[in-house]
N, C-alpha and C positions, 0 to 999 in steps of 0.2 A: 661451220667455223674451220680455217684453213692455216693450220698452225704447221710453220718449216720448221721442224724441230734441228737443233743445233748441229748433227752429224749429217742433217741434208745439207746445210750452208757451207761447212766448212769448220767449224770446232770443234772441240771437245766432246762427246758427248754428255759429259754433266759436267757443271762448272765449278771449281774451286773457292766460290766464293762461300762465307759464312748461314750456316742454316740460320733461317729466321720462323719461327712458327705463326707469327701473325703479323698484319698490319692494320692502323685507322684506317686506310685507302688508297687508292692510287694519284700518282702524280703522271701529268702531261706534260712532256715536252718537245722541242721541237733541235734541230740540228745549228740552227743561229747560223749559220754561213751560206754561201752561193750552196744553189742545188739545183741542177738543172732536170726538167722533166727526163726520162728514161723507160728503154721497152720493162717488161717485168723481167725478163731475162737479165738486167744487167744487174738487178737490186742486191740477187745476193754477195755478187763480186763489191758492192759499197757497202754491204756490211760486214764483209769479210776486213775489208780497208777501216773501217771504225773502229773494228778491234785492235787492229795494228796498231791504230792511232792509240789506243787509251793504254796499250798494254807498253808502247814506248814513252808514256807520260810518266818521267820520273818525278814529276813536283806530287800529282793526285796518288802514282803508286799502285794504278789499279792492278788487280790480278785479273782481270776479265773486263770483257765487254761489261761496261759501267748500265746499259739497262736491263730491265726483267724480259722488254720483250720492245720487239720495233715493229713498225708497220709502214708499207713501204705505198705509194699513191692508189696501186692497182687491189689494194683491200686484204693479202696475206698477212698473218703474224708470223713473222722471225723470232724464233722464241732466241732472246737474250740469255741471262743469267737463270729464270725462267720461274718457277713458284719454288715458295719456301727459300730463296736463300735472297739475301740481304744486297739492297742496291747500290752502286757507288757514285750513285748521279746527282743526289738530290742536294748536296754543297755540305752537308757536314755530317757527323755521328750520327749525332740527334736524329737529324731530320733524314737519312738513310736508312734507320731503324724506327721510324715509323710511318714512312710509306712506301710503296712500290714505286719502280720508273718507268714510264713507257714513252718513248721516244717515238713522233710523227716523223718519216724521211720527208722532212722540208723544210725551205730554207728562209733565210730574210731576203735574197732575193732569187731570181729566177722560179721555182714553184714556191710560192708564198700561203697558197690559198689552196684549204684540205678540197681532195676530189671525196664525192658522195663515196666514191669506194674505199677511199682513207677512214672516213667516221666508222665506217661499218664495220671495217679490220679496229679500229680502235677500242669502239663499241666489244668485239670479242675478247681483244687482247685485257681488257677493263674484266671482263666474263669470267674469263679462263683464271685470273688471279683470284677472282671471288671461288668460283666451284671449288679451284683445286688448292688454292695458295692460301685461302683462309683469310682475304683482304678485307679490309671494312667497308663498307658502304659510301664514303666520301669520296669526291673526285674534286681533287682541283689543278694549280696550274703551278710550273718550277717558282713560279714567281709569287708562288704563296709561302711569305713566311721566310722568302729568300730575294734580297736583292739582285734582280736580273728581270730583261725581258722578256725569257722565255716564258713559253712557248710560242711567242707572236701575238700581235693581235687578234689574226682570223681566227686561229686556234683557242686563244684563250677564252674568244666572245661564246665559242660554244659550249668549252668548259663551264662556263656561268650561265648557260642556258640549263643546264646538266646532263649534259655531253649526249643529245637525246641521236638517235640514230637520225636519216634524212629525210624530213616531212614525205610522204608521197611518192619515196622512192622505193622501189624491190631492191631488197639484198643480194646484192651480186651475186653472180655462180664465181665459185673460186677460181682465180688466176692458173691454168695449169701448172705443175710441179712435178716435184720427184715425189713418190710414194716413202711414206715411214717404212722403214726396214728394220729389224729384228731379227737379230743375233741369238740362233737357238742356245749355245753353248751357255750365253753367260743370265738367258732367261731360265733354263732352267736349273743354274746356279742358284737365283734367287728364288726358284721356287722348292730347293732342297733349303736354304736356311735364311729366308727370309720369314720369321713371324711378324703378324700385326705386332706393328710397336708405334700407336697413336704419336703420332707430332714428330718421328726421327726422320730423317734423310732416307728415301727411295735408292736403294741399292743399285737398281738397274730399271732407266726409265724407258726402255721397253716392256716394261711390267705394265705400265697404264697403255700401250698401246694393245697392250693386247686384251687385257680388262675393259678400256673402251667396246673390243668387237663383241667379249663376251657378256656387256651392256646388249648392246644390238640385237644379239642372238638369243637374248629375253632368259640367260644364263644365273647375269650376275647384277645385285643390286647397286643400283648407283654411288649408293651414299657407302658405299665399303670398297668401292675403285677408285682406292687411293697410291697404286702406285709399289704396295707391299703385295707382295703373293704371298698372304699367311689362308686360314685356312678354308674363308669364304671363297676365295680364288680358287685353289686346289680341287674344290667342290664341283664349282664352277664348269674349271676344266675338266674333269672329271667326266661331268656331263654332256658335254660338247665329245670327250671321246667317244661314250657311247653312242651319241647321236650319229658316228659315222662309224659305229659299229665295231666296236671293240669292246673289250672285258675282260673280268679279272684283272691281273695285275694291268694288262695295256688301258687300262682305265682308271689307272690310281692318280690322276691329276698332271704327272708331270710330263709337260708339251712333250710329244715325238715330231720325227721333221713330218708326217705325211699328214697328223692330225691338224698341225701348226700351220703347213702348206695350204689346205683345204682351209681353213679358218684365215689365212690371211687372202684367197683368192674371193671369198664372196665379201670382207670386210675393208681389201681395199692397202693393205701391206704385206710386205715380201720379206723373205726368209733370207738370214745366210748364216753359214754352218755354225 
């Protein structure tokens, strides 16, 4: 799964929108305007332009890029607003607070019609809401429950198929990108006063990136990488120090840059101070 997280695109890195702890499911939609095909290279600069757009929409009032997450033809997920916090795509209260938005980069005309690597970015970005965002099990389409034709026809026919990945086809290797980066100073901020606190807002969401490696590194158990470095984390790392050979206090859990360095060279993200 090949998730741009927000500070690789170009925003924020966690977004000011309202925490939300659950949803029924997620919603698909689609951009309703001209969109013409593009390298992957240029996607991120048109989501960067989506934000502008919603964030200079005085009528909607958004404070953010209005979905949880986008996917652009070549199969990445753009993470939006991103899990746990509340959408402002779906056309009202109601229906914003009980389900996710996930926006397909395509248009009513010019690319009209999802590429196999779209479903499959779609398919994760659908994923990533359930493991991590607590979404329900439903997928439908903006135009359930709301007057409008999004997300298009091609898009919605596979919504109602239930959104299945594409017959026959291999799952892409991810579009090249920029590596997730992590910010030692303010990870291990959180992991000086970050306790598990079930359902709150992620303090610093470099904490899951590095709980993902230490998933990997057969450290940390899945179902408690959520994003807190309370005290399964601490452990975790802890263990990962030793593993490159430290102890006593240099093994009390909280990242140093060279353990951190090493831990993000074999898992795939980079360091900065």
């Amino acid at each position: 799964m090949a998730i741009i997280r927000r500070s690789q695109w170009g925003a924020p890195a966690t977004s000011p929108a309202s925490y939300i702890g659950s949803t029924r499911g997620v919603k698909i939609h689609y951009l309703g305007t001209a969109y013409p095909s593009r390298e992957h290279s240029e996607c991120a600069a048109y989501v960067r332009q989506i934000r502008a757009s919603h964030l200079a929409n005085k009528t909607e009032n958004y404070v953010d890029i209005a979905y949880n997450h986008l996917v652009c033809e070549h199969g990445p997920v753009f993470e939006g607003r991103g899990v746990h916090k509340r959408t402002g795509a779906n056309g009202d209260a109601e229906l914003n607070s009980q389900d996710y938005a996930v926006c397909a980069l395509l248009g009513s005309s010019g690319l009209t019609k999802p590429t196999d690597a779209m479903l499959h970015g779609l398919r994760d970005a659908i994923e990533d809401l359930r493991d991590n965002g607590r979404a329900g099990l439903w997928i439908g389409g903006h135009r359930d429950g709301y007057s409008t034709k999004c997300p298009g026809d091609p898009l919605y026919d596979w919504v109602q198929r239930g959104a299945p990945r594409p017959a026959g086809a291999a799952e892409p290797k991810p579009a090249p990108g920029p590596k997730p980066s992590v910010d030692l100073s303010k990870l291990v901020a959180a992991a000086k006063a970050d306790p598990p606190k079930h359902g709150a807002p992620v303090s610093y969401y470099g904490v899951k990136t590095v709980e993902s490696a230490l998933v990997a590194e057969g450290l940390l158990s899945r179902d408690v990488a959520d994003g807190h470095y309370g005290t399964a984390t601490v452990r975790a790392y802890a263990a990962w120090q030793r593993r490159c050979g430290y102890s006593g206090k240099d093994a009390d859990g909280i990242p140093g840059a060279e353990s951190l360095k090493k831990l993000g060279a074999r898992r795939g993200f980079t360091i900065t101070p």
